[in-house]
mmCIF file as gemmi writes it, N, C-alpha and C atoms, coordinates in Angstrom:
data_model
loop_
_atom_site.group_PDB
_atom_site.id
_atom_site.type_symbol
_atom_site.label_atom_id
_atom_site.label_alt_id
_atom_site.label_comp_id
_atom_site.label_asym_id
_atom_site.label_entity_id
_atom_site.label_seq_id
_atom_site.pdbx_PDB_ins_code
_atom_site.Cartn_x
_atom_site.Cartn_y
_atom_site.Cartn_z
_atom_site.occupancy
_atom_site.B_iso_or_equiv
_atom_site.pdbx_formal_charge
_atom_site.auth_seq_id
_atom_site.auth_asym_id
_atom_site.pdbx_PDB_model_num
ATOM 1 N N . UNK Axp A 1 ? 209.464 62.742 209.075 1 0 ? 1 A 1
ATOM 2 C CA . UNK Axp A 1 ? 209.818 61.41 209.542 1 0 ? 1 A 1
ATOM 3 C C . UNK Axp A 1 ? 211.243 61.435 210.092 1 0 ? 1 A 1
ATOM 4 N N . UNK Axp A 2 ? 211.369 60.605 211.399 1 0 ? 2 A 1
ATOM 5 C CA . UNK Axp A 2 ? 212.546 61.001 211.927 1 0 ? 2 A 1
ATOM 6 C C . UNK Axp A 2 ? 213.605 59.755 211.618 1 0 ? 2 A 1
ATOM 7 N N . UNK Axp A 3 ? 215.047 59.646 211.347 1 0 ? 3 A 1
ATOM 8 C CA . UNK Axp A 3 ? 215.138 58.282 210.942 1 0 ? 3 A 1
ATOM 9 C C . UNK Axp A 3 ? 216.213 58.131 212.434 1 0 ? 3 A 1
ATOM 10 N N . UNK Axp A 4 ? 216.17 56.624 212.681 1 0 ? 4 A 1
ATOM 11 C CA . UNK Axp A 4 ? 216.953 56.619 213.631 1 0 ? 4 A 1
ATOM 12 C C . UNK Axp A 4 ? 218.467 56.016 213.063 1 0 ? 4 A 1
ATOM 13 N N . UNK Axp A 5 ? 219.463 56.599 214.171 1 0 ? 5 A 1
ATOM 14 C CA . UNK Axp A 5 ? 220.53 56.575 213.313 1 0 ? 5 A 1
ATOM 15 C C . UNK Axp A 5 ? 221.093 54.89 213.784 1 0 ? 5 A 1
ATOM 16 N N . UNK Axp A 6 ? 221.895 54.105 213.348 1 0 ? 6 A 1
ATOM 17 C CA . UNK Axp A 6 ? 221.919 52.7 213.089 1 0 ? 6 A 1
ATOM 18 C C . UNK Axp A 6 ? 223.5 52.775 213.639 1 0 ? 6 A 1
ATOM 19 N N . UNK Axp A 7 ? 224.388 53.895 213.648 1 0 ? 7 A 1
ATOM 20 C CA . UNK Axp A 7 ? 225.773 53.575 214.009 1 0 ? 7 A 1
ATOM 21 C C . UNK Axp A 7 ? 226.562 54.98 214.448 1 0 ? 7 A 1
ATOM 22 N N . UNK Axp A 8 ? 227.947 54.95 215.532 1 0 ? 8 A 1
ATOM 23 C CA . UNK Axp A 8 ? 227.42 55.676 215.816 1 0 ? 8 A 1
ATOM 24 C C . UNK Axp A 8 ? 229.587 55.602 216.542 1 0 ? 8 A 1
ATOM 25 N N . UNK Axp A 9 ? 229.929 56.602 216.837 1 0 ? 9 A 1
ATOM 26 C CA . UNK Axp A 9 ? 231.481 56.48 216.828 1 0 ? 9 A 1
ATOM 27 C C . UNK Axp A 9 ? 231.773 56.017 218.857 1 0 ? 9 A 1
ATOM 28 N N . UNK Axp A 10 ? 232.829 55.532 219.108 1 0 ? 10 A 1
ATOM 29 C CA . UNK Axp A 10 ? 233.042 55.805 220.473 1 0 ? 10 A 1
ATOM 30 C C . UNK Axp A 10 ? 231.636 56.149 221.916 1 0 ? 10 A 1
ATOM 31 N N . UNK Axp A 11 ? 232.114 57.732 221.513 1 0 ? 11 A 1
ATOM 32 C CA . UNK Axp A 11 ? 231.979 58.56 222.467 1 0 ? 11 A 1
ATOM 33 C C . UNK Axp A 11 ? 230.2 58.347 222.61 1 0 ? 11 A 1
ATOM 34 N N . UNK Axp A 12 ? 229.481 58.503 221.199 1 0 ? 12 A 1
ATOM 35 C CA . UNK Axp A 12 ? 228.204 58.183 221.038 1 0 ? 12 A 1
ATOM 36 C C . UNK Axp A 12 ? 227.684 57.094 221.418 1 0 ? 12 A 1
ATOM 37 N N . UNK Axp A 13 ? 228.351 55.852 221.648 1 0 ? 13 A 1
ATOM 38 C CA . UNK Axp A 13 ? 228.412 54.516 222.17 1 0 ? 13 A 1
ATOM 39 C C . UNK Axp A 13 ? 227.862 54.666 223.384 1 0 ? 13 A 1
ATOM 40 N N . UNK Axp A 14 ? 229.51 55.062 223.637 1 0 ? 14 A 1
ATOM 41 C CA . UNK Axp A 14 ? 229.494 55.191 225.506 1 0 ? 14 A 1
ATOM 42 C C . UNK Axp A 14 ? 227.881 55.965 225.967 1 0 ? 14 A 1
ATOM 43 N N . UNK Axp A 15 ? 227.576 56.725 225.681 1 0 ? 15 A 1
ATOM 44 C CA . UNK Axp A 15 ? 226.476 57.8 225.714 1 0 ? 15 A 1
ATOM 45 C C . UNK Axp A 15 ? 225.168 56.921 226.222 1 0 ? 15 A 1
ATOM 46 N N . UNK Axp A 16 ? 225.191 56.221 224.689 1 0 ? 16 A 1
ATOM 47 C CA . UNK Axp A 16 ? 223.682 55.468 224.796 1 0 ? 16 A 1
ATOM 48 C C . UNK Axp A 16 ? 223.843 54.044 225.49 1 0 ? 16 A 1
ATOM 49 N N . UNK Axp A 17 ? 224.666 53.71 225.773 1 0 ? 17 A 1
ATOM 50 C CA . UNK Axp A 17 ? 225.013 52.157 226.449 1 0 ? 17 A 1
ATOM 51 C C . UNK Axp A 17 ? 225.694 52.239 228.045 1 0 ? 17 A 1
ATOM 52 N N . UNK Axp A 18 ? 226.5 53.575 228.26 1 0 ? 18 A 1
ATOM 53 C CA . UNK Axp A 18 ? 226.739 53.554 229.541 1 0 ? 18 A 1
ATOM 54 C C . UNK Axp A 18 ? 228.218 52.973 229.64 1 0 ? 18 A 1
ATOM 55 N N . UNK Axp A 19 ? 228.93 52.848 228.381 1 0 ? 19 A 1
ATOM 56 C CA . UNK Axp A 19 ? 230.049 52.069 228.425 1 0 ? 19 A 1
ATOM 57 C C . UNK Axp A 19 ? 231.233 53.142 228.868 1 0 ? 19 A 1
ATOM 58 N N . UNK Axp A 20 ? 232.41 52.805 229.424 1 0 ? 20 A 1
ATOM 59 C CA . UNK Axp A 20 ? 233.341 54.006 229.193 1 0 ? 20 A 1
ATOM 60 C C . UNK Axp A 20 ? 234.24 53.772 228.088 1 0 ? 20 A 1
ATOM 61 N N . UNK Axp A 21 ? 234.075 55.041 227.3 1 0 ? 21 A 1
ATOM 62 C CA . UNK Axp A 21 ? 235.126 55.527 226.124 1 0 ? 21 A 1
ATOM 63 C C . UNK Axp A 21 ? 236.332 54.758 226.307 1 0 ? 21 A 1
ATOM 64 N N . UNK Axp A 22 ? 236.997 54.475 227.407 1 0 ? 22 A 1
ATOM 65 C CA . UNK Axp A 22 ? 238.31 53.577 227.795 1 0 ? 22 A 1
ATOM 66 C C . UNK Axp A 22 ? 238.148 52.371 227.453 1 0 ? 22 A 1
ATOM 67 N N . UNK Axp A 23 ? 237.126 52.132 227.886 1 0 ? 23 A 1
ATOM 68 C CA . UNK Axp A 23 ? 236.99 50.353 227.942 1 0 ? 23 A 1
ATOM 69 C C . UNK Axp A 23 ? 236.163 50.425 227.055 1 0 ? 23 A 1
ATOM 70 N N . UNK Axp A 24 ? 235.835 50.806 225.854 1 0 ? 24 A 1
ATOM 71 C CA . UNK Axp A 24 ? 235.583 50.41 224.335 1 0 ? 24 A 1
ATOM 72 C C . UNK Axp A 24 ? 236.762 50.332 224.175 1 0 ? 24 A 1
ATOM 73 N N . UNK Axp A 25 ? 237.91 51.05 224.4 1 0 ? 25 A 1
ATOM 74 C CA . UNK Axp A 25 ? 239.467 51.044 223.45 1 0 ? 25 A 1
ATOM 75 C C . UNK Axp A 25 ? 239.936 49.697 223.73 1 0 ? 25 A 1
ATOM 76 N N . UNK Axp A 26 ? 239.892 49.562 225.498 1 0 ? 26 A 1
ATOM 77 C CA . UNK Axp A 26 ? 240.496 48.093 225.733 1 0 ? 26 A 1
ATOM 78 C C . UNK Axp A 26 ? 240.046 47.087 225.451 1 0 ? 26 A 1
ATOM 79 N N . UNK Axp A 27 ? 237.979 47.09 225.145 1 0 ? 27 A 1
ATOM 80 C CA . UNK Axp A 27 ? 237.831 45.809 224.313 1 0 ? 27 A 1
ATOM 81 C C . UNK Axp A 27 ? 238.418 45.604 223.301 1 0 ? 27 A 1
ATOM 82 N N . UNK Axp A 28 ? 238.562 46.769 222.419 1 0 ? 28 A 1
ATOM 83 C CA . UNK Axp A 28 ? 239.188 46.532 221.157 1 0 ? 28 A 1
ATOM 84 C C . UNK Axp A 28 ? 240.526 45.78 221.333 1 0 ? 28 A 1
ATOM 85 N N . UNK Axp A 29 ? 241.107 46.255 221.534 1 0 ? 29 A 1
ATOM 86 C CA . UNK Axp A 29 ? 242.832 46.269 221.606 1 0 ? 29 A 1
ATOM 87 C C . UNK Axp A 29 ? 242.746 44.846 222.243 1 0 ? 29 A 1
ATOM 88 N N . UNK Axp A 30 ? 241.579 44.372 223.06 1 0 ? 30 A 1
ATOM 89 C CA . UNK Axp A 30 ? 241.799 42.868 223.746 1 0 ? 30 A 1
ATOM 90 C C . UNK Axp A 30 ? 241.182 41.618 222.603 1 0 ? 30 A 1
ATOM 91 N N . UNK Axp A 31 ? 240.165 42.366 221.503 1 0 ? 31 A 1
ATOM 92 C CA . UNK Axp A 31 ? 239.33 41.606 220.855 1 0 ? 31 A 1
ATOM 93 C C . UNK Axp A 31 ? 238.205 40.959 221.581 1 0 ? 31 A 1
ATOM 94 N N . UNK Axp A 32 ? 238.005 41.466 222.164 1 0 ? 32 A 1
ATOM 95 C CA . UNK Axp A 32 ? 236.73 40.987 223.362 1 0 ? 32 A 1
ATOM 96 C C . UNK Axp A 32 ? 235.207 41.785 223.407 1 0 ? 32 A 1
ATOM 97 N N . UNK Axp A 33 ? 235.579 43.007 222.761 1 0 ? 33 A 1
ATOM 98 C CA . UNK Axp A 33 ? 233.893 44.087 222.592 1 0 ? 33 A 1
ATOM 99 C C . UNK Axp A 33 ? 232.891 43.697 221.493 1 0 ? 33 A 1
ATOM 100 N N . UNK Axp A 34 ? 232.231 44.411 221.015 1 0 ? 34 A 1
ATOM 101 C CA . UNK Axp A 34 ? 231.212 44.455 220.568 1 0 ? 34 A 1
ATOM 102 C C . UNK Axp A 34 ? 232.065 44.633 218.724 1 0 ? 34 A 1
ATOM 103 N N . UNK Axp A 35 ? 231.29 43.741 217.696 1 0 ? 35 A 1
ATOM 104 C CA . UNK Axp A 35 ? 231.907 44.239 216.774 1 0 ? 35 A 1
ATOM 105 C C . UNK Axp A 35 ? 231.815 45.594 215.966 1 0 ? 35 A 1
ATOM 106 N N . UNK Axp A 36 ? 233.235 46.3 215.568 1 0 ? 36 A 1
ATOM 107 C CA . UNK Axp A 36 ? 233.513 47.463 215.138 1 0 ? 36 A 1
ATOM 108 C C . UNK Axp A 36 ? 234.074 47.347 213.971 1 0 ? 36 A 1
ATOM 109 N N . UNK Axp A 37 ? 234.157 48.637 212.958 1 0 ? 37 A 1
ATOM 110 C CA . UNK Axp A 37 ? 234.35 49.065 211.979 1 0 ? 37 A 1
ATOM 111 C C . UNK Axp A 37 ? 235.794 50.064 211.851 1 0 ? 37 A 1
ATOM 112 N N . UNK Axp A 38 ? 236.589 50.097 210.99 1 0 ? 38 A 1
ATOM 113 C CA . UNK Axp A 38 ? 237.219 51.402 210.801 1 0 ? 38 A 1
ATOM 114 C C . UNK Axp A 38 ? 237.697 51.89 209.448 1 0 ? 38 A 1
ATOM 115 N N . UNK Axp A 39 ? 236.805 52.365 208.995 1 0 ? 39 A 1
ATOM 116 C CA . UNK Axp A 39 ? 236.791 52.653 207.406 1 0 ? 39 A 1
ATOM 117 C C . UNK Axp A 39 ? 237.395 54.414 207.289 1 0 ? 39 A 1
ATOM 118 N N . UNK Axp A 40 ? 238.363 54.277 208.58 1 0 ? 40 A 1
ATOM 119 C CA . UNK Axp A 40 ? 238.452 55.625 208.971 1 0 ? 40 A 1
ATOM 120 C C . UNK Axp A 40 ? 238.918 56.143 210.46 1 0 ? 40 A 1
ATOM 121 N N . UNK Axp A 41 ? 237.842 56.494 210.685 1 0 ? 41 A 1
ATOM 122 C CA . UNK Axp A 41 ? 237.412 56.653 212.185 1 0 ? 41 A 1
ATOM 123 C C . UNK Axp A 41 ? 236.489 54.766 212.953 1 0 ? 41 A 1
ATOM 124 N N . UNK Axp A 42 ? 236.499 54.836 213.822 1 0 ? 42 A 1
ATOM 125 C CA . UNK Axp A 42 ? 235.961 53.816 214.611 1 0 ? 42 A 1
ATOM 126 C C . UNK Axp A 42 ? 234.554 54.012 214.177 1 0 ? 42 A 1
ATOM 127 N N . UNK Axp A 43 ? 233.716 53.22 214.11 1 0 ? 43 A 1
ATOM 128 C CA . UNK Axp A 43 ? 232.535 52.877 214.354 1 0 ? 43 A 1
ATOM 129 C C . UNK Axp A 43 ? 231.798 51.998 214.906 1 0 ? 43 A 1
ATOM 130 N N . UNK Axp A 44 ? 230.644 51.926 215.418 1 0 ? 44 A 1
ATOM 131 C CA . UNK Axp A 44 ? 229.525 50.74 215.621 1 0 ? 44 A 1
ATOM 132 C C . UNK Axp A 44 ? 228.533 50.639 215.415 1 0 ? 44 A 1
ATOM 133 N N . UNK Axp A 45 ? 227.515 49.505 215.037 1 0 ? 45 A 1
ATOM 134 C CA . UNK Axp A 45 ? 226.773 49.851 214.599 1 0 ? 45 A 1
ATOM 135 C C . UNK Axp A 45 ? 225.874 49.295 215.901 1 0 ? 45 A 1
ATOM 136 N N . UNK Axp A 46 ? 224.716 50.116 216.336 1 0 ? 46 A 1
ATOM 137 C CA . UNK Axp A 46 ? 224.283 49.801 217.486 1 0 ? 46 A 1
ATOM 138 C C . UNK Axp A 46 ? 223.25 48.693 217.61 1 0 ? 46 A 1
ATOM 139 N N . UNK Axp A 47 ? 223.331 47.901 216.877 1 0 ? 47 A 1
ATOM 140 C CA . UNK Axp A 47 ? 222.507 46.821 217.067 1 0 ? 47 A 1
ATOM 141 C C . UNK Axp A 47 ? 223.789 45.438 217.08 1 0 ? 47 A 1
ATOM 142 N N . UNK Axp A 48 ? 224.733 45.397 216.622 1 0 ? 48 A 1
ATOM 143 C CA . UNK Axp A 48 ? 225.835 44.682 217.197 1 0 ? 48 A 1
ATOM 144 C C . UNK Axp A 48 ? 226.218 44.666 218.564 1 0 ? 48 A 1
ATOM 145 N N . UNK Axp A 49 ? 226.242 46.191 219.053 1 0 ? 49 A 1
ATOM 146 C CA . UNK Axp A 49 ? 226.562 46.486 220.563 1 0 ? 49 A 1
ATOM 147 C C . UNK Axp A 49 ? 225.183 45.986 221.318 1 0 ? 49 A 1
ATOM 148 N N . UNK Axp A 50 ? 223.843 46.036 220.745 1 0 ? 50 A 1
ATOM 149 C CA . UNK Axp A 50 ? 222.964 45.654 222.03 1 0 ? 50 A 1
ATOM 150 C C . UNK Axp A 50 ? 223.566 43.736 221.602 1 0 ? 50 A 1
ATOM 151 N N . UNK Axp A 51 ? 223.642 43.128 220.452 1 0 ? 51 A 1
ATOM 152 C CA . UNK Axp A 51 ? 223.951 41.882 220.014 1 0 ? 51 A 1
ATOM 153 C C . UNK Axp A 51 ? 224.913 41.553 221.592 1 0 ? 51 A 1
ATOM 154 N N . UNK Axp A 52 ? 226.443 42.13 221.682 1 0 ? 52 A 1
ATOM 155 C CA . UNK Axp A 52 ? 226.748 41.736 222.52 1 0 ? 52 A 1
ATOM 156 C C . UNK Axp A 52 ? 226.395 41.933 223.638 1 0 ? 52 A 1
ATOM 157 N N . UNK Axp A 53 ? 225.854 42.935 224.376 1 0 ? 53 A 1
ATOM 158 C CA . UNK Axp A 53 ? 225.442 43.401 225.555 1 0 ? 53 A 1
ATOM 159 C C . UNK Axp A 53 ? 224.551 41.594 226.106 1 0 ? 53 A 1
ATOM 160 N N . UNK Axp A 54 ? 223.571 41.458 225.101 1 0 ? 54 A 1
ATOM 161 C CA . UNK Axp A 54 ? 222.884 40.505 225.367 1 0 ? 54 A 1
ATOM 162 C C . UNK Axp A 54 ? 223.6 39.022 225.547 1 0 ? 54 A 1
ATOM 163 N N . UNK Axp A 55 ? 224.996 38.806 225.646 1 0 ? 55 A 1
ATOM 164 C CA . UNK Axp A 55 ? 225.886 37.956 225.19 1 0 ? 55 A 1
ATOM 165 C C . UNK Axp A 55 ? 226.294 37.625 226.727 1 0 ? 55 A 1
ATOM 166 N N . UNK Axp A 56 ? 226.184 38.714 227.65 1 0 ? 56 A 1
ATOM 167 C CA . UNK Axp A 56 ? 226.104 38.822 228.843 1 0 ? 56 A 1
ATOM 168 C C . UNK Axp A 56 ? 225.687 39.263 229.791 1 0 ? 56 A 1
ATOM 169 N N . UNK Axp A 57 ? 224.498 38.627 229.838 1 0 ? 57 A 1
ATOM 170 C CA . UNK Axp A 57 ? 223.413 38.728 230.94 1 0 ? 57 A 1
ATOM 171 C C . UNK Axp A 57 ? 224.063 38.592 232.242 1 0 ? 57 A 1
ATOM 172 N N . UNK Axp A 58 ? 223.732 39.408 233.662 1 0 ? 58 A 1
ATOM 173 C CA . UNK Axp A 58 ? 224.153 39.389 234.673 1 0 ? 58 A 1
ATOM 174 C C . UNK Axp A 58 ? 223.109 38.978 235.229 1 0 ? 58 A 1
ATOM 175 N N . UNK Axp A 59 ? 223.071 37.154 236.266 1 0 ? 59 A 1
ATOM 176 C CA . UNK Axp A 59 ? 222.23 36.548 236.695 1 0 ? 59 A 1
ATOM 177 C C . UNK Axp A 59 ? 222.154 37.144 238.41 1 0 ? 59 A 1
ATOM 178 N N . UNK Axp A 60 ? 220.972 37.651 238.868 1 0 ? 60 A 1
ATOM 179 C CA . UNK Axp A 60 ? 220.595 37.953 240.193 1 0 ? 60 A 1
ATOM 180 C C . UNK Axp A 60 ? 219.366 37.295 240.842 1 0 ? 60 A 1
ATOM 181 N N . UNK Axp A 61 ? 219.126 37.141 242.203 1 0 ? 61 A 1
ATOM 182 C CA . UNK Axp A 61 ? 218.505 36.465 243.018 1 0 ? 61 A 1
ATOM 183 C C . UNK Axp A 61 ? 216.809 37.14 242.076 1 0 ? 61 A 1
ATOM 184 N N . UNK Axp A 62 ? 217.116 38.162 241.73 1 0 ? 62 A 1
ATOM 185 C CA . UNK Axp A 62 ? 215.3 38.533 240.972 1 0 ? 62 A 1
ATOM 186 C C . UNK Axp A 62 ? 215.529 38.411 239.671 1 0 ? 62 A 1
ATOM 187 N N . UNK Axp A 63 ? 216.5 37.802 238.799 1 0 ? 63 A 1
ATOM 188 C CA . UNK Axp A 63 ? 216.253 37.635 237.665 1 0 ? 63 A 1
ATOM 189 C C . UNK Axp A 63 ? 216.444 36.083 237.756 1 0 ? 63 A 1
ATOM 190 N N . UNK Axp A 64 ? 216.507 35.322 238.455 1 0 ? 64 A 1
ATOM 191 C CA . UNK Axp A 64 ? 216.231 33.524 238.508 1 0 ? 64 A 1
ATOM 192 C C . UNK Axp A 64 ? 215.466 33.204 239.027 1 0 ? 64 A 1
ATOM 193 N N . UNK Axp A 65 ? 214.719 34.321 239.996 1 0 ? 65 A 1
ATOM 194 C CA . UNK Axp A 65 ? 213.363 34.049 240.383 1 0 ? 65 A 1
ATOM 195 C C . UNK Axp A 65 ? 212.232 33.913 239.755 1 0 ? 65 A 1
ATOM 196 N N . UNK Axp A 66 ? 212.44 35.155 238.772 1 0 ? 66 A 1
ATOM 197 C CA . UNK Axp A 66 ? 211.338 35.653 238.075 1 0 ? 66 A 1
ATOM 198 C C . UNK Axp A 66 ? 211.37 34.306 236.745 1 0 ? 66 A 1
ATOM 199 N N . UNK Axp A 67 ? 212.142 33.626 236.203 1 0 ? 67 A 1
ATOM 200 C CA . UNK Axp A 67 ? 212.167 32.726 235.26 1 0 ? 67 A 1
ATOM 201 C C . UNK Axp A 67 ? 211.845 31.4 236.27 1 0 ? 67 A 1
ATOM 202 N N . UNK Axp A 68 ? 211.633 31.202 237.256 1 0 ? 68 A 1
ATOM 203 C CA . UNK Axp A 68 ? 210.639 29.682 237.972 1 0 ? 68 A 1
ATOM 204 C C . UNK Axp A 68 ? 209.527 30.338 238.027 1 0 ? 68 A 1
């Protein structure tokens, strides 16, 4: 059984979300990203990061179409 992993540092972020390693630092430092952990090293847990991702939807001529 394979378990999937739930959190995940930076670089692993950027990876699976497409974010850049930079601009995780500058959300932080702005208080504006996805919520994080540091019991140490940085963390996230990746269901916070899709939480915000979904926080901002980018509206286009085929995604207001498709909702009439």
């Amino acid at each position: 059984m394979e378990m999937q992993k739930i959190s995940g540092n930076p670089k692993e972020i950027s990876e699976a979300f497409g974010i850049p390693v930079k601009t995780l630092a500058q959300l932080r430092w702005l208080n504006r990203g996805p919520k994080y952990y540091k019991p140490g090293k940085i963390i996230y847990c990746y269901s916070d990061v899709e939480a915000w991702l979904k926080q901002f939807p980018v509206k286009t001529k085929d995604s207001e179409a498709a909702v009439r």
